[in-house]
N, CA, C and O atoms as a GROMACS GRO file, in nm:
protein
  400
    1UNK      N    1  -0.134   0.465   1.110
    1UNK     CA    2  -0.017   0.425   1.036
    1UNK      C    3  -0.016   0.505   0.906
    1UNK      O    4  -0.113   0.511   0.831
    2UNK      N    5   0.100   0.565   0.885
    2UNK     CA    6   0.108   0.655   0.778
    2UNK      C    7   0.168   0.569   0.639
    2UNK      O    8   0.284   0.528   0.646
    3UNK      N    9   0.108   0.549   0.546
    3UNK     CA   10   0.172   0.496   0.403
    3UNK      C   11   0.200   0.592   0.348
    3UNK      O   12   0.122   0.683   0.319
    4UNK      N   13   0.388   0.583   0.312
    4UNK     CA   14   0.435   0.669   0.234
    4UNK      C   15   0.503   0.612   0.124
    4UNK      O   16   0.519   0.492   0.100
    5UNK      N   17   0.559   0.756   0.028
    5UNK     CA   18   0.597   0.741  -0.102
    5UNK      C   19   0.782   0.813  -0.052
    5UNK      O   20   0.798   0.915   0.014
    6UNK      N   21   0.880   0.739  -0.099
    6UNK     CA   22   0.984   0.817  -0.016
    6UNK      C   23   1.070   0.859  -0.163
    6UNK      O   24   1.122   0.800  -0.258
    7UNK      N   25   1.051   0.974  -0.124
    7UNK     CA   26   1.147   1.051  -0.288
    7UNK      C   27   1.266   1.070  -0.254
    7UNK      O   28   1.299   1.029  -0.143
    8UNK      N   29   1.356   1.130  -0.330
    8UNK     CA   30   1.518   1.152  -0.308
    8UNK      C   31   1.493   1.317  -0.187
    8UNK      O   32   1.574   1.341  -0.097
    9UNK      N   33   1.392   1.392  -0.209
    9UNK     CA   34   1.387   1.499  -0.176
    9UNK      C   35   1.248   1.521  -0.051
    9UNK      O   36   1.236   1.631   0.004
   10UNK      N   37   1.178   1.433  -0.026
   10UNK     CA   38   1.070   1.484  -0.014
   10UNK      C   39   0.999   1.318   0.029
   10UNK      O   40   1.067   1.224  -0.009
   11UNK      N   41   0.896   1.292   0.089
   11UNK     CA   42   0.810   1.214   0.168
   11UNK      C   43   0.709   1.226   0.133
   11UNK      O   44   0.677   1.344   0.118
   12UNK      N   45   0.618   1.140   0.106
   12UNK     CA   46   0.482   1.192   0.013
   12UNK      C   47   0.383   1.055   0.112
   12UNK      O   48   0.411   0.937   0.134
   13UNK      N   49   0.254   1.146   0.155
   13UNK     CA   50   0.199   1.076   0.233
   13UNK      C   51   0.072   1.007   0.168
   13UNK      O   52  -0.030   1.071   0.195
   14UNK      N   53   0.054   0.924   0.111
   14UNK     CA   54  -0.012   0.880   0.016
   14UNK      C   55  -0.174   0.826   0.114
   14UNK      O   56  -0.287   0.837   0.066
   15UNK      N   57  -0.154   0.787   0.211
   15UNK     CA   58  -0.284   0.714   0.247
   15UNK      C   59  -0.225   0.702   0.467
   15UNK      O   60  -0.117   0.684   0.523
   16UNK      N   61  -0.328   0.717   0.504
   16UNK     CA   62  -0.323   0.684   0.665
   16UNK      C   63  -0.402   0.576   0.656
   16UNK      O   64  -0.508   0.592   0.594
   17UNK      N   65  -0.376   0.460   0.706
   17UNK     CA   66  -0.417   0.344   0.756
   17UNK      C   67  -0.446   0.363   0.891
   17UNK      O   68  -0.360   0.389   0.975
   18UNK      N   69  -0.620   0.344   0.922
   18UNK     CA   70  -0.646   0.284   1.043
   18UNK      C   71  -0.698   0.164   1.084
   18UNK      O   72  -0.696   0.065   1.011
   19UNK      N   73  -0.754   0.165   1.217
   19UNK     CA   74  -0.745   0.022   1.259
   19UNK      C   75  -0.818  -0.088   1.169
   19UNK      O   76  -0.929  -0.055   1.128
   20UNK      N   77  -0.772  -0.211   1.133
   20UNK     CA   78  -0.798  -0.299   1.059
   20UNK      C   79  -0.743  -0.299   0.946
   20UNK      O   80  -0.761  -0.394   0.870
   21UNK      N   81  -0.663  -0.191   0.910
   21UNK     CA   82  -0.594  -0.167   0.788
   21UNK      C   83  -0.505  -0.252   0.761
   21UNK      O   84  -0.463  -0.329   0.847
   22UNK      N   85  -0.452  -0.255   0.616
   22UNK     CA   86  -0.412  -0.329   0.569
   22UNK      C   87  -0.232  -0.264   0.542
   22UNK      O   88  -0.211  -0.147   0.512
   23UNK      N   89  -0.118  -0.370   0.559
   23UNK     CA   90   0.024  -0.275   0.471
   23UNK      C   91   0.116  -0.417   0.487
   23UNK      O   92   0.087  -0.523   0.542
   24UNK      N   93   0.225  -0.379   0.423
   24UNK     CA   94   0.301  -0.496   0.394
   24UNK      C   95   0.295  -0.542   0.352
   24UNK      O   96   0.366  -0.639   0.379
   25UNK      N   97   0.193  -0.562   0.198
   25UNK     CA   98   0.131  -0.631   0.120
   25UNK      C   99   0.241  -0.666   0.017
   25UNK      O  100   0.215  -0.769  -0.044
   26UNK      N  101   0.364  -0.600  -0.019
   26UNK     CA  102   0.460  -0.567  -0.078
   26UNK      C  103   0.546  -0.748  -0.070
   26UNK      O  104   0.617  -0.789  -0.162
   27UNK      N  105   0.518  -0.820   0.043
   27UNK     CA  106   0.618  -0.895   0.115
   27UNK      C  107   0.542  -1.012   0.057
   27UNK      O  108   0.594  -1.120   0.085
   28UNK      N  109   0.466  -1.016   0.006
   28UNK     CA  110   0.382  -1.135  -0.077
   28UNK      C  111   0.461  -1.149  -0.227
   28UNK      O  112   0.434  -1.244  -0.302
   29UNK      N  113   0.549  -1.057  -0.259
   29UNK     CA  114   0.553  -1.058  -0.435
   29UNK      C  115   0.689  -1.120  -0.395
   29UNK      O  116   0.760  -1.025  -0.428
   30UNK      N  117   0.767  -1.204  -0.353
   30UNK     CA  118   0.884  -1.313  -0.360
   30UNK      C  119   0.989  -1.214  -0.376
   30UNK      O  120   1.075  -1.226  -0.463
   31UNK      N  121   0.985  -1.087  -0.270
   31UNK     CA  122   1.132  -0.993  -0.252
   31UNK      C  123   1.155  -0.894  -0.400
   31UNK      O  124   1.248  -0.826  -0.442
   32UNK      N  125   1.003  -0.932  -0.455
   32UNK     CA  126   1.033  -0.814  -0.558
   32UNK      C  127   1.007  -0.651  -0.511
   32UNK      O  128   0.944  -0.562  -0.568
   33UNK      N  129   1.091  -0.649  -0.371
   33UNK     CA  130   1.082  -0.518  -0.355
   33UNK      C  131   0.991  -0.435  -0.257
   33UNK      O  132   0.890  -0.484  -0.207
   34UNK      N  133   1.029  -0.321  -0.235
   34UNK     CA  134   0.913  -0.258  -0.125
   34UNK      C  135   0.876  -0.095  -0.235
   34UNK      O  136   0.941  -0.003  -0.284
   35UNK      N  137   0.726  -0.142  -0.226
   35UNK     CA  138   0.733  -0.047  -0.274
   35UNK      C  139   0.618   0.133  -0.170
   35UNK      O  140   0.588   0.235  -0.233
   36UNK      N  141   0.590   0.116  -0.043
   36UNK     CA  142   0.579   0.220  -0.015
   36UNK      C  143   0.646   0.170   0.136
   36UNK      O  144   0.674   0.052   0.161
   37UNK      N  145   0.666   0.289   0.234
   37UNK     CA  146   0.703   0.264   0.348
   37UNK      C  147   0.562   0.286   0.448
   37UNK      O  148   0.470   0.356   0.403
   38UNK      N  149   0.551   0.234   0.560
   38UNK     CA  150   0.485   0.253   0.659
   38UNK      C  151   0.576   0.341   0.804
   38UNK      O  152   0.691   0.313   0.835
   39UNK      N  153   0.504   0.432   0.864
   39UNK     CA  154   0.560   0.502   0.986
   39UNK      C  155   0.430   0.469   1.062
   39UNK      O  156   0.329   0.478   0.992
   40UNK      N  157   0.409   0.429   1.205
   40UNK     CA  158   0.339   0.474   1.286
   40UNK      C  159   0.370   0.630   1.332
   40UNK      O  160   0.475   0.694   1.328
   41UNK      N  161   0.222   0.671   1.380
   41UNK     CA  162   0.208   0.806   1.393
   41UNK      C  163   0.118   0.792   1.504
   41UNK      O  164   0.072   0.898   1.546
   42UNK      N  165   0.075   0.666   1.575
   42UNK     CA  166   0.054   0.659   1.742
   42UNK      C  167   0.101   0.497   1.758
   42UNK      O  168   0.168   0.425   1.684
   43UNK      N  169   0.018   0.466   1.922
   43UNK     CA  170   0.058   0.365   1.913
   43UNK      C  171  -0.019   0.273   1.806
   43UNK      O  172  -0.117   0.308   1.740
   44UNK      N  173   0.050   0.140   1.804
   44UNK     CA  174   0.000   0.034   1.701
   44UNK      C  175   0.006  -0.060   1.750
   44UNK      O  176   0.100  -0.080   1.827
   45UNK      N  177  -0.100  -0.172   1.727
   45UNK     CA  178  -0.083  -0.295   1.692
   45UNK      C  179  -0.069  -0.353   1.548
   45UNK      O  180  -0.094  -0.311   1.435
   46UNK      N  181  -0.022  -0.462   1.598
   46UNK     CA  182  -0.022  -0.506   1.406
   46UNK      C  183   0.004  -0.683   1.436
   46UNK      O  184   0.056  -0.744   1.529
   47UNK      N  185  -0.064  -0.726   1.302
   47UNK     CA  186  -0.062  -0.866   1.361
   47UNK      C  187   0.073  -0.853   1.206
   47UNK      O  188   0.088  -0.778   1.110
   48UNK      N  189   0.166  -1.008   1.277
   48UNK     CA  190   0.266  -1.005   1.132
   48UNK      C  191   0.269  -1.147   1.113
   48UNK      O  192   0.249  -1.235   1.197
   49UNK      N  193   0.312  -1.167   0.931
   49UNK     CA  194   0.297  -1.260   0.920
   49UNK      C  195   0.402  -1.317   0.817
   49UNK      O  196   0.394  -1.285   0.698
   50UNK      N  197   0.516  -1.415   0.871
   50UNK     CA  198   0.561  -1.479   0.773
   50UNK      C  199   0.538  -1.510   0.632
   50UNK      O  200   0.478  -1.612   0.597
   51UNK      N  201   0.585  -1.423   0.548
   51UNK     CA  202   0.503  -1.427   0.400
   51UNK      C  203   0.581  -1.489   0.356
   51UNK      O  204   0.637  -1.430   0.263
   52UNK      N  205   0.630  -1.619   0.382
   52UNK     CA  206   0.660  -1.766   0.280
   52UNK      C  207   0.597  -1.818   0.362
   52UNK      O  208   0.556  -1.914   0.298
   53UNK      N  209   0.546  -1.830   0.481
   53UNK     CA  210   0.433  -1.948   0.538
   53UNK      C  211   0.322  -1.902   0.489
   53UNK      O  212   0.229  -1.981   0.475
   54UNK      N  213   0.305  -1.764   0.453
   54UNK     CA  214   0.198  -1.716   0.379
   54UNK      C  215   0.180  -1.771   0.267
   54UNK      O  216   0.080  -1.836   0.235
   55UNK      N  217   0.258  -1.754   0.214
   55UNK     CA  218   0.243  -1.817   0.037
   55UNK      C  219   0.205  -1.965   0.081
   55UNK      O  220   0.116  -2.028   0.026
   56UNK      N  221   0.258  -1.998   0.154
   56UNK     CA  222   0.278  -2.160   0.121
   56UNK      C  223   0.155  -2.195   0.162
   56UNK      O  224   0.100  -2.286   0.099
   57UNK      N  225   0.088  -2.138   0.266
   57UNK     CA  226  -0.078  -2.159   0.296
   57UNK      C  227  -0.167  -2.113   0.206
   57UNK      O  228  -0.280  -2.161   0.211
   58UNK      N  229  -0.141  -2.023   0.118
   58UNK     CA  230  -0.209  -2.047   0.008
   58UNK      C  231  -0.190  -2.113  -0.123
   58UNK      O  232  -0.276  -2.106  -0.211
   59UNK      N  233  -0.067  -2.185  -0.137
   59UNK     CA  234  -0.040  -2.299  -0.255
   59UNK      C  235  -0.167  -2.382  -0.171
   59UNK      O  236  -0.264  -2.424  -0.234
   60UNK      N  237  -0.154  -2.402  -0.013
   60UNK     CA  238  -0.234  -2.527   0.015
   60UNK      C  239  -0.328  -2.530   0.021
   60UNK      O  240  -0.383  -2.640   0.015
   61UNK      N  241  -0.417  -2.396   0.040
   61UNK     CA  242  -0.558  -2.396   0.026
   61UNK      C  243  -0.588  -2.264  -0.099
   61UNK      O  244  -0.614  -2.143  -0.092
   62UNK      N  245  -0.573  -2.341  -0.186
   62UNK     CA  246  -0.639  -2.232  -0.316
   62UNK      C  247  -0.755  -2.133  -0.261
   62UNK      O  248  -0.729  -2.018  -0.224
   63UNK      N  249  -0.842  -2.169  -0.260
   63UNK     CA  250  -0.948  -2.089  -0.181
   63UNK      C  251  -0.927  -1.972  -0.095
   63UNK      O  252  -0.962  -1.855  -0.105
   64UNK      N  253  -0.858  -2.039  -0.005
   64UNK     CA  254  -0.789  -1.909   0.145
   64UNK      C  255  -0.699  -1.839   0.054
   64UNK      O  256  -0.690  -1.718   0.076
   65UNK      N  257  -0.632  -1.883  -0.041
   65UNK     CA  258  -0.526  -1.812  -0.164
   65UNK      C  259  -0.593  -1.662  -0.231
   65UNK      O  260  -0.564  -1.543  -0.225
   66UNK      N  261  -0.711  -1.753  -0.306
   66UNK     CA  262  -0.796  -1.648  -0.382
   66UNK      C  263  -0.823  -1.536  -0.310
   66UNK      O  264  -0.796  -1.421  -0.345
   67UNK      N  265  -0.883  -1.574  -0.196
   67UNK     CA  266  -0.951  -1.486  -0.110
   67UNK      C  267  -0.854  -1.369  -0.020
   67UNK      O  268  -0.915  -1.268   0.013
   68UNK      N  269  -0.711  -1.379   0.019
   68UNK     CA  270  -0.628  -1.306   0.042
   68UNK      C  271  -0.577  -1.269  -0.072
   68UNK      O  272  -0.535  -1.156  -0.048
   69UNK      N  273  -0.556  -1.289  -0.167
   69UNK     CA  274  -0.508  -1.198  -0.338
   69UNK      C  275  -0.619  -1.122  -0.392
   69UNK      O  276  -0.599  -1.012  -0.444
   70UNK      N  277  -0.739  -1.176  -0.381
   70UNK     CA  278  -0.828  -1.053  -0.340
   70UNK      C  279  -0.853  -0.908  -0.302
   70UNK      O  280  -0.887  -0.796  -0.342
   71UNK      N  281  -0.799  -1.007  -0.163
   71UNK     CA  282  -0.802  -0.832  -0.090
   71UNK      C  283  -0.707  -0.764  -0.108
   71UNK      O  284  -0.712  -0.641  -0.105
   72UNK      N  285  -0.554  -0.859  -0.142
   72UNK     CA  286  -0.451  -0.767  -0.148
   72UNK      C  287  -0.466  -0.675  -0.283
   72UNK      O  288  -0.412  -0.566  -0.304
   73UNK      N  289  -0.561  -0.755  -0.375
   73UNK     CA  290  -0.538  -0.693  -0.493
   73UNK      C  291  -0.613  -0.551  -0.456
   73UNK      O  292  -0.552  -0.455  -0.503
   74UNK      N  293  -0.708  -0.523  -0.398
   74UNK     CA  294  -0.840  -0.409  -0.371
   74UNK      C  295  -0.738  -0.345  -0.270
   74UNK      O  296  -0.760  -0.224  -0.265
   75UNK      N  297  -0.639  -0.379  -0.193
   75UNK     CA  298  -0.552  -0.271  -0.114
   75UNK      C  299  -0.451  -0.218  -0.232
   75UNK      O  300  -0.430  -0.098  -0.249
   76UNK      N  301  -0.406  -0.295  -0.291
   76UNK     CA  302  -0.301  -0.201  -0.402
   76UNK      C  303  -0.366  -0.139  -0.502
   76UNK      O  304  -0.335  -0.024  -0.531
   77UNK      N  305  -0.478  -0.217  -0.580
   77UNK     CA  306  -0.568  -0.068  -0.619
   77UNK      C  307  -0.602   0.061  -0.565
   77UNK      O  308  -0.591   0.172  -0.618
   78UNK      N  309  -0.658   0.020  -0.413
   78UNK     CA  310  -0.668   0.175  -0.337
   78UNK      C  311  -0.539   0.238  -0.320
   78UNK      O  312  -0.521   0.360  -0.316
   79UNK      N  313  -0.432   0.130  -0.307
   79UNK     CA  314  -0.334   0.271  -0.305
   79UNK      C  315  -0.289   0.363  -0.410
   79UNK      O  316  -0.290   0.485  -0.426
   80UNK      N  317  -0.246   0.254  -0.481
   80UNK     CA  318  -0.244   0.318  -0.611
   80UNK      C  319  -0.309   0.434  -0.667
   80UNK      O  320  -0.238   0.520  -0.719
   81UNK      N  321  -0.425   0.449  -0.665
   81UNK     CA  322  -0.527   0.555  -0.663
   81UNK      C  323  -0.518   0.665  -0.589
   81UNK      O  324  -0.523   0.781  -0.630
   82UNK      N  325  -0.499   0.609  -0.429
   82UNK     CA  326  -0.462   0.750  -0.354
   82UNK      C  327  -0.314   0.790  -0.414
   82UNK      O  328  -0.302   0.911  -0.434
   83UNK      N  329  -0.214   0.719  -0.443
   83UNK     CA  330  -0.106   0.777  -0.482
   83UNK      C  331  -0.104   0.837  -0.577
   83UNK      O  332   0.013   0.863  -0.606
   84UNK      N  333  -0.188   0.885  -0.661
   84UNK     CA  334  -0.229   0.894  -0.815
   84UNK      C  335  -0.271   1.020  -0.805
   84UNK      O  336  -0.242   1.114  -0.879
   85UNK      N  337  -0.370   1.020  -0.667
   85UNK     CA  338  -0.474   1.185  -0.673
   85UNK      C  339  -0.334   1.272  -0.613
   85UNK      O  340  -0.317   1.392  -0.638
   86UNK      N  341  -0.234   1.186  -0.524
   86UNK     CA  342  -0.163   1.291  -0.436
   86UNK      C  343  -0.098   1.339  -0.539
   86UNK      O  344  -0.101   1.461  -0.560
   87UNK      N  345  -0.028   1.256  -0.620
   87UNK     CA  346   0.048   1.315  -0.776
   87UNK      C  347   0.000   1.446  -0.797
   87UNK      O  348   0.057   1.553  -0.776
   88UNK      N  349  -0.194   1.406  -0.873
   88UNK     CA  350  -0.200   1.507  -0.909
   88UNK      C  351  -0.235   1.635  -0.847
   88UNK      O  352  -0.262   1.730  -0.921
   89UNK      N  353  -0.238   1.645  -0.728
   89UNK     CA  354  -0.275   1.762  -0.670
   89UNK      C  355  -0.178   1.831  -0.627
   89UNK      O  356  -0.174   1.954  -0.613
   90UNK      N  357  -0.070   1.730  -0.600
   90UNK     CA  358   0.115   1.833  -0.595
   90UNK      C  359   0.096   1.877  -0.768
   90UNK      O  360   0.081   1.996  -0.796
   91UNK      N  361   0.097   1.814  -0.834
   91UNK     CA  362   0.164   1.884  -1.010
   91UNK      C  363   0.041   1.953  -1.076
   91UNK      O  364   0.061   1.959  -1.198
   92UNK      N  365  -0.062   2.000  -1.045
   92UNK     CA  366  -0.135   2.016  -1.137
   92UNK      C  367  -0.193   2.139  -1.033
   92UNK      O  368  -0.244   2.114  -0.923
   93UNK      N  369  -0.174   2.288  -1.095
   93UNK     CA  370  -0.252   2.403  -1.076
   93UNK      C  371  -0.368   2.441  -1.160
   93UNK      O  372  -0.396   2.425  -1.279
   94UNK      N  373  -0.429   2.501  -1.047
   94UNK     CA  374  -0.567   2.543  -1.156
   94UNK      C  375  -0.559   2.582  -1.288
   94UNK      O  376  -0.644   2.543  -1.368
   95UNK      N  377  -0.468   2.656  -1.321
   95UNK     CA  378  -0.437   2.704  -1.439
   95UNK      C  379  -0.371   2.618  -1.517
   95UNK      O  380  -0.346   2.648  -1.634
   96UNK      N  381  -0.336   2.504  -1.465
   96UNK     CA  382  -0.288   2.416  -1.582
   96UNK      C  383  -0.401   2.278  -1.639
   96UNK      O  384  -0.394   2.199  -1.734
   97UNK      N  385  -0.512   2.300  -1.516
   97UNK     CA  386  -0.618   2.201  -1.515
   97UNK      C  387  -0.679   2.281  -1.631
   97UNK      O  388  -0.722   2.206  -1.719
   98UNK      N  389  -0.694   2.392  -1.653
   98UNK     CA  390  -0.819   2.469  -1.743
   98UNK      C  391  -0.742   2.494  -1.854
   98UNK      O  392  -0.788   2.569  -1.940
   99UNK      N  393  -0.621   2.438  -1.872
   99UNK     CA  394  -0.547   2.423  -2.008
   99UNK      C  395  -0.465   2.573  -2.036
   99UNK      O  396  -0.438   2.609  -2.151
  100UNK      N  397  -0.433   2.649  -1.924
  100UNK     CA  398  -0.364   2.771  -1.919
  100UNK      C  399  -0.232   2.738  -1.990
  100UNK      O  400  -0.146   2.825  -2.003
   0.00000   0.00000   0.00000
Protein backbone atom coordinates (compact mmCIF):
# COMPACT_ATOMS: atom_id res chain seq x y z
CA UNK A 1 0.00 0.00 0.00
CA UNK A 2 1.44 3.17 -1.16
CA UNK A 3 1.01 6.43 1.32
CA UNK A 4 0.88 9.46 -0.56
CA UNK A 5 1.22 13.24 -0.43
CA UNK A 6 -1.14 14.60 -3.41
CA UNK A 7 0.12 18.09 -4.74
CA UNK A 8 -1.67 20.30 -7.33
CA UNK A 9 1.19 19.05 -9.74
CA UNK A 10 2.78 16.04 -8.68
CA UNK A 11 2.20 12.76 -6.17
CA UNK A 12 4.72 12.37 -3.59
CA UNK A 13 5.23 8.89 -2.24
CA UNK A 14 5.97 9.35 1.26
CA UNK A 15 6.02 5.76 2.86
CA UNK A 16 4.89 1.97 1.41
CA UNK A 17 2.97 0.21 3.95
CA UNK A 18 3.30 -3.48 4.31
CA UNK A 19 1.59 -6.21 5.75
CA UNK A 20 0.35 -5.29 9.25
CA UNK A 21 0.63 -1.75 8.43
CA UNK A 22 -1.07 0.79 9.62
CA UNK A 23 -3.38 3.92 7.37
CA UNK A 24 -6.54 5.65 7.85
CA UNK A 25 -5.51 6.90 10.94
CA UNK A 26 -6.74 10.35 9.63
CA UNK A 27 -10.58 9.02 10.30
CA UNK A 28 -10.05 9.07 14.13
CA UNK A 29 -9.66 13.09 14.28
CA UNK A 30 -13.84 13.76 14.04
CA UNK A 31 -13.68 14.60 9.94
CA UNK A 32 -10.92 16.95 10.53
CA UNK A 33 -9.84 15.94 7.23
CA UNK A 34 -7.60 13.53 5.22
CA UNK A 35 -4.52 14.19 5.31
CA UNK A 36 -2.41 11.62 3.04
CA UNK A 37 -4.00 9.25 0.44
CA UNK A 38 -3.49 5.48 0.28
CA UNK A 39 -3.26 3.47 -3.37
CA UNK A 40 -2.81 -0.23 -3.35
CA UNK A 41 0.01 -1.30 -5.54
CA UNK A 42 -0.93 -5.27 -5.22
CA UNK A 43 -3.44 -7.14 -3.89
CA UNK A 44 -4.67 -6.15 -0.24
CA UNK A 45 -6.30 -7.00 2.61
CA UNK A 46 -7.32 -4.58 5.09
CA UNK A 47 -9.34 -4.95 8.10
CA UNK A 48 -11.86 -1.56 8.40
CA UNK A 49 -13.17 0.01 11.02
CA UNK A 50 -16.03 2.27 11.87
CA UNK A 51 -14.21 5.20 13.47
CA UNK A 52 -17.22 6.51 15.63
CA UNK A 53 -17.64 2.89 16.99
CA UNK A 54 -14.03 3.40 17.26
CA UNK A 55 -14.03 6.36 19.28
CA UNK A 56 -16.83 5.30 21.20
CA UNK A 57 -14.91 2.01 22.29
CA UNK A 58 -12.44 3.95 23.46
CA UNK A 59 -14.53 6.66 25.56
CA UNK A 60 -15.52 3.04 27.03
CA UNK A 61 -12.47 1.50 27.74
CA UNK A 62 -9.82 4.23 28.51
CA UNK A 63 -7.15 1.73 28.51
CA UNK A 64 -7.95 0.05 24.91
CA UNK A 65 -8.19 4.15 24.20
CA UNK A 66 -4.63 4.88 25.42
CA UNK A 67 -3.27 2.03 23.85
CA UNK A 68 -4.68 2.66 20.18
CA UNK A 69 -3.68 6.66 20.46
CA UNK A 70 -0.52 5.26 21.11
CA UNK A 71 0.08 3.61 18.26
CA UNK A 72 -1.69 5.99 16.19
CA UNK A 73 0.38 8.58 17.67
CA UNK A 74 4.00 6.45 16.67
CA UNK A 75 2.24 5.95 13.00
CA UNK A 76 1.83 9.78 12.45
CA UNK A 77 5.18 10.45 13.88
CA UNK A 78 6.68 7.92 11.39
CA UNK A 79 4.97 9.50 8.79
CA UNK A 80 5.55 12.62 9.34
CA UNK A 81 9.22 11.98 9.36
CA UNK A 82 9.21 9.99 6.22
CA UNK A 83 7.34 12.93 4.72
CA UNK A 84 9.93 15.31 6.02
CA UNK A 85 13.14 13.30 4.58
CA UNK A 86 11.07 13.04 1.11
CA UNK A 87 10.77 17.03 1.34
CA UNK A 88 14.13 17.18 1.86
CA UNK A 89 15.68 15.16 -0.65
CA UNK A 90 13.29 16.63 -3.56
CA UNK A 91 14.49 20.47 -2.33
CA UNK A 92 17.78 20.22 -1.13
CA UNK A 93 21.02 19.70 -3.58
CA UNK A 94 24.33 18.98 -2.57
CA UNK A 95 25.35 22.29 -3.16
CA UNK A 96 22.81 23.82 -1.22
CA UNK A 97 23.40 21.25 1.77
CA UNK A 98 27.23 22.56 1.92
CA UNK A 99 25.83 26.12 2.00
CA UNK A 100 26.68 26.83 -1.88
Amino acid sequence: MAIELAGRLEVLRVETVGPGGEFGWSSMLHGAGRYFQSRALDGVQALAFAAADLRQMCEEDPRFGYALMTRLLAVVAERLQATRLQIVDMHWTPAKRAGA
